[in-house]
C-alpha positions in Angstrom: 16.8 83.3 48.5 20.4 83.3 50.0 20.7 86.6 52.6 24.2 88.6 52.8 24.6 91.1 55.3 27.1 93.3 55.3 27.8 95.0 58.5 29.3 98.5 58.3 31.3 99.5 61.6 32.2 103.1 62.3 35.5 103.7 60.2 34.3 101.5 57.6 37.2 101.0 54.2 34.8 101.5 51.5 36.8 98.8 49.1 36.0 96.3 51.8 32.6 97.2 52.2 31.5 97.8 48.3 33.7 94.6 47.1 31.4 92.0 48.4 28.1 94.0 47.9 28.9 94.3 44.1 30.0 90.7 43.9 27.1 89.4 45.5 24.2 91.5 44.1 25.2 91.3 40.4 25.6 86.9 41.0 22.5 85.5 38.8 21.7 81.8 38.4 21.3 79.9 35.6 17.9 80.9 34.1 18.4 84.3 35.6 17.4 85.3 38.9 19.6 86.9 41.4 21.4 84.5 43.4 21.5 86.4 46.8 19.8 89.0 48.5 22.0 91.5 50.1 21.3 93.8 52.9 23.8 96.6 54.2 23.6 96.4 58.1 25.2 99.0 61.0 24.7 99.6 64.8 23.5 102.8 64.2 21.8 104.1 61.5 24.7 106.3 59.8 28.2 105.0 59.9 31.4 107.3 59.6 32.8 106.0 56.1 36.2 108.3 56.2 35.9 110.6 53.5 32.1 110.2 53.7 29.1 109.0 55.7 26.7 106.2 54.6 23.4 105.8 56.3 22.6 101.8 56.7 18.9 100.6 56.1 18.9 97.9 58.7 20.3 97.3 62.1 21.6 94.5 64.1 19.0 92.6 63.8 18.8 91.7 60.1 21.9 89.7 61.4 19.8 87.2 62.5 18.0 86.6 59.3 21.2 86.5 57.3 22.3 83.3 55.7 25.6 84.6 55.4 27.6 87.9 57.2 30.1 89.8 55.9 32.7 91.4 57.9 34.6 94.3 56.2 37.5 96.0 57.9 38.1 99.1 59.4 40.1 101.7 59.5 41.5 101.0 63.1 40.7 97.5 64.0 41.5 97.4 67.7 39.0 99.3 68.5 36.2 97.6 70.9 33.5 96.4 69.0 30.3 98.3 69.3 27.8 97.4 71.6 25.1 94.4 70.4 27.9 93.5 67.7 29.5 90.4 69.5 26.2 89.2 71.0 24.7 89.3 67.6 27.5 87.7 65.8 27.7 84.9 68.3 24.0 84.5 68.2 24.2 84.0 64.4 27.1 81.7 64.3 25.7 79.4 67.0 22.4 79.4 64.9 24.7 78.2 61.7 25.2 81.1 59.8 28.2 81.6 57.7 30.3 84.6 58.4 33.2 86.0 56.5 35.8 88.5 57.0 37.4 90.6 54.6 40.9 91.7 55.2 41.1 93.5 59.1 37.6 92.3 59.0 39.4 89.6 61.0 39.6 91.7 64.2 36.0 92.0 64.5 35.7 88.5 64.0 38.6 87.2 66.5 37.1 90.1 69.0 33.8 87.4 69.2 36.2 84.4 70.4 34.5 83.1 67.5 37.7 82.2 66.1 39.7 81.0 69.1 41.8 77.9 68.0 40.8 78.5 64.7 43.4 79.3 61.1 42.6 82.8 59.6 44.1 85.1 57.8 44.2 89.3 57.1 45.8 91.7 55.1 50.0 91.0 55.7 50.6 94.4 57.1 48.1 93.5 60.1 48.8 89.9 60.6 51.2 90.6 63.5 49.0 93.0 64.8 45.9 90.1 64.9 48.7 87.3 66.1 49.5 90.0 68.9 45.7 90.7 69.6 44.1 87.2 69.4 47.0 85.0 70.4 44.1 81.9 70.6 43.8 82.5 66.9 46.3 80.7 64.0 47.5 84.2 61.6 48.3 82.7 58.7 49.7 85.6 56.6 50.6 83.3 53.3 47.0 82.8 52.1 44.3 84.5 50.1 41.6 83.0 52.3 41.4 81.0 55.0 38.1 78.7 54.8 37.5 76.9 57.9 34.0 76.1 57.5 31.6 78.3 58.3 33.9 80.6 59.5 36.2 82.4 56.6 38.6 84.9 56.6 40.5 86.9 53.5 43.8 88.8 52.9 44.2 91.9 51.9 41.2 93.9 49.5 41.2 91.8 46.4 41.3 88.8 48.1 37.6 89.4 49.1 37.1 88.8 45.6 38.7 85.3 45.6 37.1 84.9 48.8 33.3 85.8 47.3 34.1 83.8 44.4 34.9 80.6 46.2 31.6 80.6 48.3 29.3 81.8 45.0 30.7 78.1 43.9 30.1 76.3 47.1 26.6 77.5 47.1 26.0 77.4 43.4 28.3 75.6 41.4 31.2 76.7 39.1 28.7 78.0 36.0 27.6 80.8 38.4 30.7 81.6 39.9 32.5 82.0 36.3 29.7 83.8 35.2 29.8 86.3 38.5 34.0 86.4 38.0 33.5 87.8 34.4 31.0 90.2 35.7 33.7 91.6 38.4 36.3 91.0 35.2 38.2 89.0 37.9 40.5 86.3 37.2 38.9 83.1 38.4 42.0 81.6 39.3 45.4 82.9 40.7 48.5 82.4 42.3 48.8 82.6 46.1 50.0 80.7 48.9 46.3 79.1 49.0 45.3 76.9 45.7 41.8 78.3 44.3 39.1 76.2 43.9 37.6 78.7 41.2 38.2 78.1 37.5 37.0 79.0 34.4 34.5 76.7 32.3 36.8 77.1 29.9 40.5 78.5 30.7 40.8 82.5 29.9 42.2 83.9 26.7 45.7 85.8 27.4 45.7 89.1 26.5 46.4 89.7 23.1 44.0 87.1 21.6 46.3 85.6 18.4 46.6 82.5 20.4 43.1 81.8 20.6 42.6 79.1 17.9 45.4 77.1 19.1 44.2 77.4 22.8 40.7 76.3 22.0 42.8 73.4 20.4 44.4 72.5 23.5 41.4 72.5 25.2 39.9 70.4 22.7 42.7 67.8 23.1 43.8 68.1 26.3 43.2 64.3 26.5 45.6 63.2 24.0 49.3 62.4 25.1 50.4 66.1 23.4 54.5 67.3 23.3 55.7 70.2 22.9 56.6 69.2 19.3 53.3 68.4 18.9 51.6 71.7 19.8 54.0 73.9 17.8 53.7 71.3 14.8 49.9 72.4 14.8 50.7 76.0 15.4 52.8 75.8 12.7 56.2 77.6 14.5 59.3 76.3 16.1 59.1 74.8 19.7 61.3 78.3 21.0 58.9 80.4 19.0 56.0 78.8 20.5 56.9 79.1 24.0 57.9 83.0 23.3 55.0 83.5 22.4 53.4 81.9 25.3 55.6 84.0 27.3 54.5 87.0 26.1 50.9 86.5 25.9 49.8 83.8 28.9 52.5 84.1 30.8 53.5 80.6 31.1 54.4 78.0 29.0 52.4 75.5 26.2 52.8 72.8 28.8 52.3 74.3 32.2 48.9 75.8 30.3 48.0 72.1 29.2 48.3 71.1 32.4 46.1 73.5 33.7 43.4 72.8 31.5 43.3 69.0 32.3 42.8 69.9 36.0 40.0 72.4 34.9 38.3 69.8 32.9 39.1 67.3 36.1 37.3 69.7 38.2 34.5 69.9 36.3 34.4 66.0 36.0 34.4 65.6 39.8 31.7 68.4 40.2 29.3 67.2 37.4 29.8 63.1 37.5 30.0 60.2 39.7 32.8 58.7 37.8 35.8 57.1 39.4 38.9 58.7 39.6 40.9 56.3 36.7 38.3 57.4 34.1 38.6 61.0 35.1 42.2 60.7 35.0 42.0 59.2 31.6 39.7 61.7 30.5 41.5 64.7 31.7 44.9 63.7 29.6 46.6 62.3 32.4 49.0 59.2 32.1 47.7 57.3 35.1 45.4 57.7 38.3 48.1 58.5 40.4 49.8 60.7 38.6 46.6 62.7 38.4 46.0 62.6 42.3 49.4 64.0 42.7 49.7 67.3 40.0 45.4 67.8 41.1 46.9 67.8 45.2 49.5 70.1 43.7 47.6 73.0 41.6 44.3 72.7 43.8 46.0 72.5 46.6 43.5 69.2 48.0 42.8 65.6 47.0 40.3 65.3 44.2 38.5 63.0 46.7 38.3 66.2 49.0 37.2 68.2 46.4 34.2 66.0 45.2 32.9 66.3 48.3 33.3 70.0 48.6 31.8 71.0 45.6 29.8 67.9 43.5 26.3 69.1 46.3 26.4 72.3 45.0 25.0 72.1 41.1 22.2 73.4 39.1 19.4 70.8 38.5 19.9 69.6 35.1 23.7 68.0 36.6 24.4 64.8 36.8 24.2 62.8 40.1 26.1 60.6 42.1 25.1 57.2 42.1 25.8 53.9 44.1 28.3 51.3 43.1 29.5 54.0 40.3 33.1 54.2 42.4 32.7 57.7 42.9 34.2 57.5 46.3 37.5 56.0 45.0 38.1 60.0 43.5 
């Protein structure tokens, strides 16, 4: 089973630190077991929380049998790291372990020189601070996450959520991140100055549900050359009543939610089958291959090419492989 540890620092923000536990300990796989094993690590054996104290059941050395680390900020982040805490984090990363920061979680991990010459982000308010701090290090302040590998770094609190999300997927798919997203009631996708790779299997229902039918519709047809005219003919209102509605309930219009529903069911295309990139595009609704390379660079923010490669290893048993000579590189 997959190992998160969380290490706690003196001055701990409890958001940061609960966020990914939660996330991570309620993610189940597909005939039900838990996904990960997570373990709450400090220095010392009770850390200074702020407004309370928690006492952490392992030490330092769980680090080293962690397949991932989690990094949650603190209260004051310029503070020299505790003693053992860079050598064990640089013990662990040389040895291949993943380790992610969540929001000033990103001073502890630039105070390792783990990410000299490396892109990363933290919560806007202390980007300058990190840029000031760790000059070797790219602050990006635009993003939700920063992914460089094995390395990753979040914004501000909730964008450990997006951040958790996105590697549940990498590890396990997009079943078991949606499923862990509706746990959390988290949006699997949003907007941000980083395209998320996380989606829903099927796209979310706005609030206020009296577009349902019609959405389950769109999703039904997303392959079909649709209008405007055509969606409100089925809905049975005016084109201007149609996207009012839309408005007021998803928040965008008929199209722009057509759209993203062909590059959800592209996504899942490229995850679950070796199929060329034309027949995806054909299948998704789009009028031609390159047209669907261009809007899928645009909403996801990489090639779909990129993205196959990402994200097709990491599927539950019973999905389809990649096989030779089926063009799947040409995606």
């Amino acid at each position: 089973m997959h190992t998160v540890a969380v290490l706690a620092l003196d001055q701990v923000i409890p958001f940061d630190l609960s966020a990914p536990i939660e996330v991570f300990s309620r993610t189940r796989l597909p005939d039900g077991r838990c996904a990960y094993r997570v373990r709450i690590c400090a220095p010392q054996e009770e850390v200074d929380a702020g407004t309370f104290r928690i006492r952490a059941p392992y030490g330092l050395e769980a680090l080293a049998e962690a397949d991932t680390i989690i990094l949650p900020g603190t209260a004051t982040p310029t503070l020299p790291l505790p003693a053992g805490v860079k050598e064990a984090l640089c013990a662990a990363a040389a040895n291949g372990t993943r380790i992610a920061s969540v929001c000033a979680g990103a001073f502890v991990l630039a105070a390792t020189g783990l990410l000299d010459g490396r892109r990363a982000t933290t919560h806007w308010v202390a980007a300058p601070l990190l840029a000031e701090c760790h000059p070797e290090v790219t602050v990006d302040p635009d993003v939700l996450y920063v992914d460089e590998g094995q390395l990753l770094t979040s914004a501000g609190a909730a964008a450990a959520l997006d951040l958790c999300l996105h590697m549940i997927r990498k590890d396990h798919g997009s079943a078991v991140a949606a499923d862990a997203a509706r746990l959390s009631v988290m949006p699997l996708e949003r907007e941000g100055g980083q395209a998320q790779f996380i989606v829903h299997a099927r796209p979310p229902a706005p609030v206020g549900n009296t577009l349902e039918p019609l959405l389950r519709w769109l999703e039904d047809n997303a392959d079909r050359d649709l209008t405007l005219d055509d969606i409100a003919a089925y809905a049975g209102m005016s084109a201007r009543t149609l996207n009012r509605r839309f408005r007021e309930q998803a928040g965008t219009t008929p199209l722009q939610w057509l759209h993203r529903a062909r590059i959800r069911r592209a996504q899942y295309l490229l995850e679950t089958t070796s199929y060329p990139v034309e027949r995806i595009a054909t299948q998704a609704g789009f009028g031609s291959p390159t047209a669907f390379r261009d809007r899928f660079k645009r909403v996801v923010g990489t090639s779909p090419y990129a993205y196959r490669k990402t994200f097709q290893g990491a599927r539950g048993p019973g999905d389809a492989r990649p096989r030779a000579g089926t063009g799947g590189e040409a995606a």
